[in-house]
C-alpha positions in Angstrom: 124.6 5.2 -67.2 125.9 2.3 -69.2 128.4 0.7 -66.8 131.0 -0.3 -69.8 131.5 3.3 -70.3 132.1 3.8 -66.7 134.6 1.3 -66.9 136.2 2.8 -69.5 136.1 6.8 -68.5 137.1 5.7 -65.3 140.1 4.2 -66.6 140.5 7.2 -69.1 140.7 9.8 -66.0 142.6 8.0 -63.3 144.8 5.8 -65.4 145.5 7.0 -68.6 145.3 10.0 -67.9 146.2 10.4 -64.0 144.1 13.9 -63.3 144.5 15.5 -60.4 142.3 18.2 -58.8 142.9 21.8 -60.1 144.3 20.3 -63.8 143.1 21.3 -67.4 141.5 18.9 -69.7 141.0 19.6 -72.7 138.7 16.7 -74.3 138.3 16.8 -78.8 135.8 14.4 -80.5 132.6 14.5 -82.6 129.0 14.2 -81.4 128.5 11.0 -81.9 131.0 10.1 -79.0 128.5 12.9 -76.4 128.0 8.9 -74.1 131.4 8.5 -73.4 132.5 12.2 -73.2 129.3 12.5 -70.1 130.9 9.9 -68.1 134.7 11.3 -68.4 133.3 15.1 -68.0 131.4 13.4 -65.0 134.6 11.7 -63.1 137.0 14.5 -64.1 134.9 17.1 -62.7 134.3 15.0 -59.9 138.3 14.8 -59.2 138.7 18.5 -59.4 139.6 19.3 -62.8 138.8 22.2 -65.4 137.1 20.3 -68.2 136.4 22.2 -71.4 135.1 20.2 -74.5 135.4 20.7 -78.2 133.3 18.5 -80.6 132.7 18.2 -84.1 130.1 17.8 -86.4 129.7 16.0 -89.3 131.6 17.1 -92.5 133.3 20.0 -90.3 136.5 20.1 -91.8 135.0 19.5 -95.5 132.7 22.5 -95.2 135.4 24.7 -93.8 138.0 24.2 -96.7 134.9 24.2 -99.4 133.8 27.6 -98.3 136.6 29.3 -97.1 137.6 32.3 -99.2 140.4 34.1 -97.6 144.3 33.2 -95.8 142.6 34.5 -92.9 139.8 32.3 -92.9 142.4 28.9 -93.8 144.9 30.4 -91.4 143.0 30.6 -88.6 144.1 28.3 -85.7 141.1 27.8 -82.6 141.5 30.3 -79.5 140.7 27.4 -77.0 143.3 24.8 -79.1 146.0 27.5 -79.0 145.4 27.6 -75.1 145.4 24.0 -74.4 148.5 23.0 -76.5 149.6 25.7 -74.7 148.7 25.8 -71.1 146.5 22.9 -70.4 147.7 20.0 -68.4 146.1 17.4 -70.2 144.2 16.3 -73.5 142.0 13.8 -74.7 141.2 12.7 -78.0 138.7 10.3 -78.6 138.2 9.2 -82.5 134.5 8.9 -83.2 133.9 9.4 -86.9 130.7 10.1 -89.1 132.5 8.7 -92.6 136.1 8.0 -92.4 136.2 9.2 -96.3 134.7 12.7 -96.2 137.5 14.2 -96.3 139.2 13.0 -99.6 137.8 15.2 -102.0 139.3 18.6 -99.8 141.1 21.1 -102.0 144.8 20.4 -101.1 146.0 23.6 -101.1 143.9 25.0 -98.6 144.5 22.0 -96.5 148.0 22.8 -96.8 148.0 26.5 -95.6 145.8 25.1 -92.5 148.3 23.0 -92.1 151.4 25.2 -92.0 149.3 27.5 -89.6 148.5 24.7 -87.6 152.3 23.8 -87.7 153.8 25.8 -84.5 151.1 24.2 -82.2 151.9 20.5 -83.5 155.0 20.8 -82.6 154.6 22.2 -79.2 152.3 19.4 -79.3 155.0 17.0 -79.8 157.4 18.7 -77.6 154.8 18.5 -74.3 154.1 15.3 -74.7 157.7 14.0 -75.1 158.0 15.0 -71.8 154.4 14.5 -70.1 153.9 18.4 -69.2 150.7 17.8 -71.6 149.6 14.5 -70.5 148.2 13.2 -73.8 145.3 9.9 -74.3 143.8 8.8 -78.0 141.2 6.4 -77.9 138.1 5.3 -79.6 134.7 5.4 -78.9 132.7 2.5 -81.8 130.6 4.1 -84.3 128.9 2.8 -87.3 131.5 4.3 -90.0 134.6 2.7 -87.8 132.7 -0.8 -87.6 132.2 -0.9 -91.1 135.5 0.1 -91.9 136.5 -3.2 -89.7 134.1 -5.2 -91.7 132.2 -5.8 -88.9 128.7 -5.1 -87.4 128.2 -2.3 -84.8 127.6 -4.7 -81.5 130.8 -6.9 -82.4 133.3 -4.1 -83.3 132.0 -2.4 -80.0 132.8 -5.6 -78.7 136.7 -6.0 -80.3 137.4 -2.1 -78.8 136.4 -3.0 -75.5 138.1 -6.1 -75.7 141.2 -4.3 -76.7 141.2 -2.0 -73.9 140.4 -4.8 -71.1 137.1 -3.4 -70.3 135.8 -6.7 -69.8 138.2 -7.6 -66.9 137.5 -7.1 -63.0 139.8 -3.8 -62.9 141.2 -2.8 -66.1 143.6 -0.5 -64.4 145.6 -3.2 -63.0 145.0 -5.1 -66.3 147.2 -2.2 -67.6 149.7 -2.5 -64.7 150.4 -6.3 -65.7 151.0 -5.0 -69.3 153.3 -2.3 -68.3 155.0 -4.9 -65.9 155.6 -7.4 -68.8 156.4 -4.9 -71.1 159.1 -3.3 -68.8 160.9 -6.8 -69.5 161.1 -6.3 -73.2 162.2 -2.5 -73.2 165.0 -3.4 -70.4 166.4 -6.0 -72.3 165.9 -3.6 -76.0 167.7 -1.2 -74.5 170.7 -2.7 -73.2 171.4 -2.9 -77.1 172.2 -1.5 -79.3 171.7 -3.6 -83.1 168.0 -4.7 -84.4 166.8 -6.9 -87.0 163.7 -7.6 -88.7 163.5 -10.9 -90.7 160.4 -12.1 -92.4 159.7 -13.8 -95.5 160.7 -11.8 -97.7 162.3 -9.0 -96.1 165.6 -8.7 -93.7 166.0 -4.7 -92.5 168.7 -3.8 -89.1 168.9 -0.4 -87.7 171.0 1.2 -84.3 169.1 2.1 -81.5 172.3 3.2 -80.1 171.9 6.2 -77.6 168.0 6.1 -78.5 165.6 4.7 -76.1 162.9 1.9 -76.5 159.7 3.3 -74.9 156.8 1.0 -73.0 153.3 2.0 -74.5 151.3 0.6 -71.5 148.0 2.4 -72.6 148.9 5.8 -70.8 149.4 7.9 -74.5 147.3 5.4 -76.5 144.2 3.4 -75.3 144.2 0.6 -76.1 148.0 0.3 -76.7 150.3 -2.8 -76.2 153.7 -2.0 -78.1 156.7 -1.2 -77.4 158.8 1.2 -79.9 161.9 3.8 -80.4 163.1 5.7 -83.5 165.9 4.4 -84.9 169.4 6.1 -85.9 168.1 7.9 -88.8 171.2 6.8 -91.3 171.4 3.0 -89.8 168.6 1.7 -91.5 169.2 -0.8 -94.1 167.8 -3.3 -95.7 164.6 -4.1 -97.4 161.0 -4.2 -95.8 157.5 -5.5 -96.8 154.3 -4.5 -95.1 152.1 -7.7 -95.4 148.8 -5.3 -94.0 147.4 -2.5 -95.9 148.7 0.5 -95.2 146.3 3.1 -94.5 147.1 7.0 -94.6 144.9 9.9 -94.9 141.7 8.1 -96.3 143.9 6.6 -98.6 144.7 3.0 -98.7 147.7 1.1 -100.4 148.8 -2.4 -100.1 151.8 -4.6 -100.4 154.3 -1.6 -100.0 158.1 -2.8 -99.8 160.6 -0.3 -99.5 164.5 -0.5 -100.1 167.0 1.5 -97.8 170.3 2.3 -97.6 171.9 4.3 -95.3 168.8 5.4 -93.6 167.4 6.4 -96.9 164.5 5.1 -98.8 165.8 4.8 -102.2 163.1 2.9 -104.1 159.4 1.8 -102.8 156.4 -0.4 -104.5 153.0 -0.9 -103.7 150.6 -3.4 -105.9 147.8 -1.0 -105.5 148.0 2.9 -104.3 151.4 3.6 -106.0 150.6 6.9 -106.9 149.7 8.2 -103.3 153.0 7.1 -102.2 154.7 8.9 -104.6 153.1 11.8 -103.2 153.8 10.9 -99.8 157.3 10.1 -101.0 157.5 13.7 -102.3 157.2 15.4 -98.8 159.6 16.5 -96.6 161.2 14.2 -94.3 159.3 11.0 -95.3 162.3 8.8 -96.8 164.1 8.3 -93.5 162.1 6.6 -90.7 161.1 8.0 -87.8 159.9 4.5 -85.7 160.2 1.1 -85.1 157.9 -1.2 -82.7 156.9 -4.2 -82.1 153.1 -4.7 -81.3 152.1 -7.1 -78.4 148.5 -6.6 -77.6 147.3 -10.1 -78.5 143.4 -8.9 -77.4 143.6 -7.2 -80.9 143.8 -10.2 -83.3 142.8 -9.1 -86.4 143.0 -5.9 -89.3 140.2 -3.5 -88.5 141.6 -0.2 -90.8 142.7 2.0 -87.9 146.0 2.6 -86.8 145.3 3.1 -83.5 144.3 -0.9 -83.0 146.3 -2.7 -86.0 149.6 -1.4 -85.0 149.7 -3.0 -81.6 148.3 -6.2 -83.2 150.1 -9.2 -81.4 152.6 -10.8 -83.2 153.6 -7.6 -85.9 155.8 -5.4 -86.3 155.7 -1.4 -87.8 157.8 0.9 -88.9 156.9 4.5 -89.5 158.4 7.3 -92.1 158.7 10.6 -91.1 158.2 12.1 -87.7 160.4 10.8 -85.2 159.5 10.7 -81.4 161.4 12.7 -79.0 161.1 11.1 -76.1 163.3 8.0 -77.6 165.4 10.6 -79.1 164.7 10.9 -82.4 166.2 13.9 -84.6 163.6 13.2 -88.3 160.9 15.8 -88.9 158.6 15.4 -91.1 154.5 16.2 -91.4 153.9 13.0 -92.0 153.8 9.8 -89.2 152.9 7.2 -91.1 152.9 3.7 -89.3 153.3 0.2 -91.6 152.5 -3.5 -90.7 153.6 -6.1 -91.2 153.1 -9.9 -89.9 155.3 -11.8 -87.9 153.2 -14.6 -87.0 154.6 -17.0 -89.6 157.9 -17.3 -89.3 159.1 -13.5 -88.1 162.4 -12.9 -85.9 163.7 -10.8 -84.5 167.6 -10.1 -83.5 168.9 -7.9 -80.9 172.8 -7.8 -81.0 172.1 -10.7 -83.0 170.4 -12.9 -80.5 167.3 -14.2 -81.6 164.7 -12.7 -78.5 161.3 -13.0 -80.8 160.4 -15.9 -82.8 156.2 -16.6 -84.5 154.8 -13.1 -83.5 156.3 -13.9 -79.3 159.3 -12.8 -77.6 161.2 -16.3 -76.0 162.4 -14.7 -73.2 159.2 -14.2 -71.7 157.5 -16.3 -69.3 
């Protein structure tokens, strides 16, 4: 047994995830991540759950839209996914890719009636996890496509992930208690109002979090995590934003996107490279209104790496995503899209809150 991944699917099962005996889990990855998924099959089992497993191989998804003949075939949703979005009282997905680009040569239109089958379950999806009936962890288990993706060898982007999740302290469940401790401070004080303001640069965007609710990610939904975030009033935002780090979306990669809003609405966006994928984007339901706003605080993740699930709790950023709203802070946008945007704060960022400044250089003052 390799004790790191102990560490880690032992803070995966009681932490993140809190399973109790007699629970469903239903755990989704690829082959490549079989180490980690032994040792959380191992301690789940061992604390009385129901463990089923569903992992993928490589080029899974390509081979099934390239070959797939019929509706039936595309529309066809998993028996045992049905069930667990379903019924199941838990769900882990651990990232764990082959090649984080073999899926950008798919034939779109069966991806999109997969898609629209698929719909019903995503949003029971959302709707359970709102409220924690599905208790719901993504993490990441370090594989050679993900490390070089980073621009980094194997050994030191395992090293950044574990880093990230505070692997390498003592007891990384209270680790995760100190965040959620500290973090409580910055959500009690966000929502006692009611007016924020981003100002950078070269870009100054408000919105009303007014009868929304800022939520504290301390690693239970996301591991790592280290943010906190809400959605926004959908017709409050205004302003104009510029995301300093590449945005990254469906294998697709654009950079320097700023966007111009009024009302809510994104009337006008630009992007020095990858213009023509956000016109696409821009072309979809529900993705010119923004579904969140956050502020990322995990200061263990220091640098770009390509994945969302790290670079949008970097310390010292803010993002902002179009589309999907949450509904646990009360958000009313739909869209299938979630696309989260960064940007620096680190150099000179602020943020207002009723128009106090509370953050200043990538920190909030207020802390200790």
């Amino acid at each position: 047994m390799n004790p790191i991944l102990e560490k880690y699917a032992d803070l995966l099962v009681h932490y993140c995830l809190e399973i109790q005996e007699g629970e469903r889990l239903y755990i989704r990855t690829t082959q490549l991540a079989e180490p980690l998924v032994r040792e959380v099959f191992r301690l789940a089992v061992r604390a009385g759950a129901i463990v089923e497993v569903d992992m993928d191989f490589r080029e899974k998804y390509r081979l099934f839209l390239k070959e797939a003949k019929t509706d039936k075939q595309l529309s066809y949703v998993s028996t045992l996914y049905k069930e667990a979005m379903q019924n199941f009282d838990a769900y882990l997905y651990i990232r764990a890719p082959y090649n984080l680009r073999e899926d950008q040569d798919v034939d779109s239109e069966k991806a999109k009636i997969r898609q629209t089958a698929h719909q019903p379950f995503s949003q029971l999806y959302f709707e359970r996890t709102a409220t924690r009936d599905l208790k719901r962890n993504l993490c990441q288990y370090p594989t050679l496509a993900s490390a070089q993706n980073a621009g980094m060898a194997l050994e030191e982007y395992e090293s950044f992930v574990y880093s990230a999740c505070r692997l390498f302290d003592d007891d990384p469940k209270q680790s995760w208690l100190n965040v959620r401790k500290e973090q409580q401070q910055i959500v009690d004080l966000l929502n006692s109002r009611e007016q924020v303001r981003y100002v950078g640069e070269d870009f100054d965007i408000s919105f009303s979090t007014k009868g929304r609710t800022w939520i504290n990610s301390d690693g239970q939904t996301n591991m790592p995590s280290g943010e906190v975030y809400t959605s926004p009033v959908e017709d409050s935002v205004n302003g104009v934003i510029r995301f300093s780090f590449p945005g990254i979306y469906m294998g697709h990669e654009v950079e320097n996107v700023s966007l111009w809003v009024k009302d809510g609405y994104i009337e006008k966006w630009e992007a020095s490279r990858g213009q023509a994928f956000l016109d696409k984007i821009f072309a979809l339901e529900g993705t010119r209104r923004f579904g969140e706003a956050a502020i990322g605080t995990n200061y263990n993740i220091d640098r770009l790496t390509k994945n969302i699930l790290f670079d949008e709790k970097i310390g010292g950023s803010v993002h902002m995503a179009i589309g999907q709203s949450y509904l646990q802070a009360g958000g009313q946008n739909k869209s299938s899209v979630h696309w989260d945007m960064i940007t620096n704060m680190r150099n000179g960022g602020i943020i207002y809150a009723d128009d106090e400044k509370i953050y200043e250089n990538g920190r909030f003052l207020f802390l200790e």
